[in-house]
VEXDREN-2710 file (C-alpha; in Angstrom, 1 decimal):
% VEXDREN-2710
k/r/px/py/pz
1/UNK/-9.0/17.0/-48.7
2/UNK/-10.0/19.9/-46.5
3/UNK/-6.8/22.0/-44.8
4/UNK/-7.3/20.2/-41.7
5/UNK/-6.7/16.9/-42.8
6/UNK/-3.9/18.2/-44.9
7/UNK/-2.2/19.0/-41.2
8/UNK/-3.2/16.2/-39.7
9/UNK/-1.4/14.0/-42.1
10/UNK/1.6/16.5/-42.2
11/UNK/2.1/16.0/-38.2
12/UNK/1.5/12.4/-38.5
13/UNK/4.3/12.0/-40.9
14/UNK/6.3/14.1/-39.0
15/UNK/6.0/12.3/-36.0
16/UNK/6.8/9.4/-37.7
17/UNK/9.7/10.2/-38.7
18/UNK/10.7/11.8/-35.2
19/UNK/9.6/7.8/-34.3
20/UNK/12.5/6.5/-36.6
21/UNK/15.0/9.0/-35.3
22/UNK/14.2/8.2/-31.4
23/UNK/14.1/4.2/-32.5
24/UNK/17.8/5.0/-34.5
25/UNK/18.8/7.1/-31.1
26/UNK/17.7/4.2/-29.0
27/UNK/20.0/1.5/-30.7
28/UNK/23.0/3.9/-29.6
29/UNK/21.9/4.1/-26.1
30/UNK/21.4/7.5/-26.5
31/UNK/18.4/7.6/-24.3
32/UNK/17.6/11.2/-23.9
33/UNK/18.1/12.2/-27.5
34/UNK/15.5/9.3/-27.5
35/UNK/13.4/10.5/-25.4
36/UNK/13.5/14.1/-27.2
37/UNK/12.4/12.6/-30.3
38/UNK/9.4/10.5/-28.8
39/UNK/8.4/13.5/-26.9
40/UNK/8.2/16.1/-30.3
41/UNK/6.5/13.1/-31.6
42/UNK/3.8/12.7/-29.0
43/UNK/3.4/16.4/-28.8
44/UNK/2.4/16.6/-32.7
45/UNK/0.2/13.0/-32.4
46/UNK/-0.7/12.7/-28.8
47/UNK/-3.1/9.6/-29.5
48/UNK/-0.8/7.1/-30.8
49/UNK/0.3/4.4/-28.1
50/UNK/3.6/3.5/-29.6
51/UNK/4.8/6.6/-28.9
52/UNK/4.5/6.9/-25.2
53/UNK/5.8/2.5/-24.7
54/UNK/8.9/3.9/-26.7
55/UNK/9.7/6.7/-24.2
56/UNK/8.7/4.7/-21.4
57/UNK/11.1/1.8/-22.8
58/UNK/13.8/4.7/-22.6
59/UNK/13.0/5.7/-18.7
60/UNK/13.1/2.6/-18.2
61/UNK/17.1/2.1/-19.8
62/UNK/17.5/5.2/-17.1
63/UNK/15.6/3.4/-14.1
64/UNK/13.6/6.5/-14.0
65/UNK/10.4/3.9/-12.9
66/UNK/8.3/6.8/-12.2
67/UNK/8.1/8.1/-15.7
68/UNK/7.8/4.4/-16.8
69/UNK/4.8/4.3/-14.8
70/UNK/3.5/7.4/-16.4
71/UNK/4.2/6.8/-19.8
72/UNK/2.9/2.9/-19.7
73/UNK/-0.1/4.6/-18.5
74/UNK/-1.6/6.7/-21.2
75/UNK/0.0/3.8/-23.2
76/UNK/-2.8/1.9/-21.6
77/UNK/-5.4/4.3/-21.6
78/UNK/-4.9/4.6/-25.5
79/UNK/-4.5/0.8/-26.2
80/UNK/-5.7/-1.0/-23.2
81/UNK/-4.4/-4.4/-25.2
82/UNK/-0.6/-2.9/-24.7
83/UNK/1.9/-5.7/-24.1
84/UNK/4.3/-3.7/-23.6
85/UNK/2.6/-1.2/-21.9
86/UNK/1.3/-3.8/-19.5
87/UNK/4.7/-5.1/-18.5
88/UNK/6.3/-1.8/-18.3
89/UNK/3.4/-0.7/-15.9
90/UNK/4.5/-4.1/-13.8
91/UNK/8.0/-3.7/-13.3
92/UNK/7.5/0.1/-12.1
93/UNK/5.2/-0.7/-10.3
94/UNK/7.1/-3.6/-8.4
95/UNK/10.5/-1.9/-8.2
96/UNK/8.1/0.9/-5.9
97/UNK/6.9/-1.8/-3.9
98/UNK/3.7/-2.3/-5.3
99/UNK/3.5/-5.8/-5.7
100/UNK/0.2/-6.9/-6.1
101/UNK/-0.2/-3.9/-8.3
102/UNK/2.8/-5.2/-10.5
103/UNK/2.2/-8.3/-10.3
104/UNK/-1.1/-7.9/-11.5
105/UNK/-0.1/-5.9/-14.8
106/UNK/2.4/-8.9/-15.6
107/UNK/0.0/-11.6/-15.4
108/UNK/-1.8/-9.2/-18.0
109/UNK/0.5/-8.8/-20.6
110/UNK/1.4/-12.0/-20.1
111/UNK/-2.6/-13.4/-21.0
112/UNK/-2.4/-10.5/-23.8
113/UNK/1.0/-11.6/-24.9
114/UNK/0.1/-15.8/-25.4
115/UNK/-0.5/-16.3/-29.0
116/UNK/0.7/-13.1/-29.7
117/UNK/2.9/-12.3/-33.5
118/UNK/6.0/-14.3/-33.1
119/UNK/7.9/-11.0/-34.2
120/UNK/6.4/-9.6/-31.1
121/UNK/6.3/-12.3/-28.7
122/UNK/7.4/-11.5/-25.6
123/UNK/6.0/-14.8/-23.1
124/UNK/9.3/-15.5/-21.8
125/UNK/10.8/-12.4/-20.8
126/UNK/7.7/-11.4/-19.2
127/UNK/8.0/-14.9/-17.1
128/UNK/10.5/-14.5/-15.7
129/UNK/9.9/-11.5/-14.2
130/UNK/6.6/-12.7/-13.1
131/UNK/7.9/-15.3/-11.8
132/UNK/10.6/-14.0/-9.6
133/UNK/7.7/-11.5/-8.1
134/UNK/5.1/-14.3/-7.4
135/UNK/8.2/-16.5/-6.0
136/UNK/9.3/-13.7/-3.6
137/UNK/5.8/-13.2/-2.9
138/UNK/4.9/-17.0/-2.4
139/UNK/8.3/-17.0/0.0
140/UNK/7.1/-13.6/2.5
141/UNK/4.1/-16.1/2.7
142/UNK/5.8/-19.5/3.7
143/UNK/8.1/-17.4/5.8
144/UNK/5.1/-16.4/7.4
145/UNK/2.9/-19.4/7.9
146/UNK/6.4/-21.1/8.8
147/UNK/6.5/-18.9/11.7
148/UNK/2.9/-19.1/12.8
149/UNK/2.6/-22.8/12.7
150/UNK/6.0/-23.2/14.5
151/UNK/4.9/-20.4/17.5
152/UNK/1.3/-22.4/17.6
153/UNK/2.9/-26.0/17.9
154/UNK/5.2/-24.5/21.1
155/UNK/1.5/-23.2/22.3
156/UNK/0.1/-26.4/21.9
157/UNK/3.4/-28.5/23.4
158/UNK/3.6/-26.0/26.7
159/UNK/-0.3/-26.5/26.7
160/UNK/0.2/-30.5/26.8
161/UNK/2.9/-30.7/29.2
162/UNK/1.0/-28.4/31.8
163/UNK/-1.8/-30.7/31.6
164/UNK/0.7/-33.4/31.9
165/UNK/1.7/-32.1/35.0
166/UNK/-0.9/-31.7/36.4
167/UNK/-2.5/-35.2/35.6
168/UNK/0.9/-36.9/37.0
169/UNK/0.0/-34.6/40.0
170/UNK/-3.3/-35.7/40.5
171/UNK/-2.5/-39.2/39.6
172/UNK/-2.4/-41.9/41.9
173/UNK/-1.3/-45.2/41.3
174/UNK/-2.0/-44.4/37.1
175/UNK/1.7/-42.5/36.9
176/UNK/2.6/-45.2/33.6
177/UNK/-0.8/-44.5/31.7
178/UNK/-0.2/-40.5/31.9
179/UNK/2.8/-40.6/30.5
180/UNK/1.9/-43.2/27.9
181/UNK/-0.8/-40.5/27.3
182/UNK/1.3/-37.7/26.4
183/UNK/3.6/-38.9/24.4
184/UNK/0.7/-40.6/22.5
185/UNK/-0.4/-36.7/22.4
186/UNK/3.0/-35.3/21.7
187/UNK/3.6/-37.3/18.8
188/UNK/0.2/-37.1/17.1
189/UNK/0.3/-33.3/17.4
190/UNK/3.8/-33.6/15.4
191/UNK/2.2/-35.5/12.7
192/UNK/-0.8/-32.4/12.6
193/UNK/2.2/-30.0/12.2
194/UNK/4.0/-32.1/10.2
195/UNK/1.1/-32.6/7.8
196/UNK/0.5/-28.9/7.6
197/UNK/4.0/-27.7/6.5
198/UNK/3.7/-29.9/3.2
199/UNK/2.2/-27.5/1.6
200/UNK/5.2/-25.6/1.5
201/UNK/7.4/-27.8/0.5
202/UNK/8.6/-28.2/-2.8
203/UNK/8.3/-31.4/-4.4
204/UNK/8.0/-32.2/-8.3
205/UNK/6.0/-30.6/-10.9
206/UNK/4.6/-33.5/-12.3
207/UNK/5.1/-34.4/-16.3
208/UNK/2.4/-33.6/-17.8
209/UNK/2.7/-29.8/-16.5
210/UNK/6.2/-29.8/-18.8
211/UNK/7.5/-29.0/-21.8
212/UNK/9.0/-32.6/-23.2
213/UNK/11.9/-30.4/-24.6
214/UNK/12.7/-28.0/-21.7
215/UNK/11.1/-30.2/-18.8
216/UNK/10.5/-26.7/-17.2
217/UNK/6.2/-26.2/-16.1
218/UNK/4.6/-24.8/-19.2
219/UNK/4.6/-21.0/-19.7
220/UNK/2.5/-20.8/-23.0
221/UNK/1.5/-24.6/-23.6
222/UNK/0.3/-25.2/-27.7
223/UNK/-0.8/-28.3/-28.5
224/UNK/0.1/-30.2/-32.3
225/UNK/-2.0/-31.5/-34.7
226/UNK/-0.3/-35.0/-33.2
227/UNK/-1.7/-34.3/-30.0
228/UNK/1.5/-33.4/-28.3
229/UNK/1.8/-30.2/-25.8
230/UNK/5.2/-27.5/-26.1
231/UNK/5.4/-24.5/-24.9
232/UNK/5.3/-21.6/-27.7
233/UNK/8.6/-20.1/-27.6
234/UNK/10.3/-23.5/-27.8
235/UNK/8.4/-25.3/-30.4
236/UNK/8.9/-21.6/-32.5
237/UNK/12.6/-21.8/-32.3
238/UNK/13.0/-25.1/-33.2
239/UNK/10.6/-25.0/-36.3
240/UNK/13.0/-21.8/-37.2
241/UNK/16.3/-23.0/-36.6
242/UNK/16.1/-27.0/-37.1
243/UNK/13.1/-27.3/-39.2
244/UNK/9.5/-27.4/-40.1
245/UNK/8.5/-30.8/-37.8
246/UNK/7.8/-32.0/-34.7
247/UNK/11.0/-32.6/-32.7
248/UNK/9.6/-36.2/-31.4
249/UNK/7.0/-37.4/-34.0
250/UNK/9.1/-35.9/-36.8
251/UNK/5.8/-35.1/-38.8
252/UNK/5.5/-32.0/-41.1
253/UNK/4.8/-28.9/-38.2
254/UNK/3.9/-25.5/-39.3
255/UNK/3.6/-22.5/-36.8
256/UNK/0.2/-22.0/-38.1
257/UNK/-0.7/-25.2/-36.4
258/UNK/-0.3/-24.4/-33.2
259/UNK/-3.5/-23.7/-31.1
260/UNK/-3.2/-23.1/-27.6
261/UNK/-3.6/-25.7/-25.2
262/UNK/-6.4/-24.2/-22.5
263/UNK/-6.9/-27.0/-20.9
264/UNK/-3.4/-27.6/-19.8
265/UNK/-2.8/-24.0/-19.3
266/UNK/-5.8/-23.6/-16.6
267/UNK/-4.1/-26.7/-14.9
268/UNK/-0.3/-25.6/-15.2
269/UNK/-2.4/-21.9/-13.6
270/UNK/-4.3/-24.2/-10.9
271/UNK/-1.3/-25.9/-9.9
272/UNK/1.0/-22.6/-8.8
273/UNK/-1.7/-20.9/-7.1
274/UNK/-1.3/-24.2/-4.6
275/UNK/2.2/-24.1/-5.2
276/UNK/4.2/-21.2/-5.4
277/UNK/7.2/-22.8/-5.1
278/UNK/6.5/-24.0/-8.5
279/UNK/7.6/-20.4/-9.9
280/UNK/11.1/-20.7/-8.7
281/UNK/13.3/-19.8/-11.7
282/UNK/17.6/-20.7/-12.4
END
């Protein structure tokens, strides 16, 4: 081993163990000594991504969403498959009103974190925060078009009942057959605006876009060798804490069975771009 390589590996132990003590630091929300140890640590092994999410994972404890930012993102430029780094890079960037930005990076790490180690799995918390920015974001929207379609329909109503006066002025002897003409015009246009505010309003998510357990739309839909569709997290936790079978056919279920449902996913995925709504969380 050449006296290079014998440093190398003595500053990669090091920093290691600088890891352990900022991890150990962390569990005692002591978040600066944390970040100390993370920063000696990247300082001797500046390539390893771990380093820079567990510092970032600290600013973050101090709201400090500017060094989050920074940290995810040499996290990302190290390990663009980052998880954590991804989601981390979302919420900074949302809480500084970036929200297509952040919203972008959690739909990433949430398509890198499906099927991902169920010791690491992070789907649901990264959900939920996806989902509360894509249901604010879906509400600016329906605020928006509520308004727009409200001010054209008064437009359209002033426009109909100047031509109604006029007509009823220019009318002779046809007075009944005006007015029969519009209200006949006043009520269809209500139906036109009528027809064009569904979109915004919630309905149901149909069944087979839910979990049969929760009932909630699918975040990360698997499918059983029985041919029945859960979402990850819940089928995980009940083959951990009640037992190794399926919940409603009660045949033998093992983790490594699960294979993710695509087909269901790209329709659960089709059915909230139309409806935003949909991403409304308790």
């Amino acid at each position: 081993m050449s006296p290079n390589a014998g440093s190398l590996s003595a500053a990669a132990k090091q920093a290691e163990k600088l890891r352990i003590d900022g991890n150990s630091y962390f569990k005692k929300d002591r978040f600066g000594a944390a970040i100390d140890a993370y920063t000696e640590a990247i300082t001797l092994c500046p390539n390893v991504p771990i380093y820079w999410t567990n510092r970032a994972l600290c600013h973050l404890k101090r709201n400090d969403w500017e060094r989050v930012e920074e940290d995810s993102r040499k996290a990302i430029q190290l390990d663009s498959n980052s998880v954590k780094a991804h989601y981390m890079m979302g919420l900074a960037l949302l809480r500084r009103q970036e929200s297509i930005k952040g919203i972008r990076e959690l739909e990433k790490a949430l398509d890198l974190g499906r099927g991902a180690n169920p010791k690491g799995y992070m789907v649901e918390e990264i959900w939920q925060e996806l989902a509360k920015a894509k249901y604010l974001e879906w509400e600016q929207s329906s605020s928006k078009r509520s308004w727009e379609l409200q001010s054209l329909k008064e437009a359209c109503e002033s426009a109909l009942k100047e031509k109604h006066f006029l007509d009823t002025s220019q009318t002779e002897g046809f007075l009944d057959d005006a007015i029969s003409s519009n209200s006949e015009q006043l009520e269809a246009l209500e139906r036109v605006f009528n027809k064009a505010a569904e979109a915004d309003m919630p309905t149901e998510v149909p069944d087979y876009l839910c979990c049969k357990i929760t009932l909630d739309i699918f975040h990360d839909p698997v499918i059983t060798p029985s041919g029945l569709t859960y979402d990850r997290a819940v089928i995980l936790d009940h083959l951990h804490k009640v037992g190794k079978f399926d919940p409603i056919t009660r045949e033998p279920l093992d983790p490594s069975q699960l294979v993710p449902n695509l087909a269901i996913k790209e329709a659960v995925q089709a059915f909230l771009d139309k409806h935003g709504w949909a991403y409304k969380v308790d």
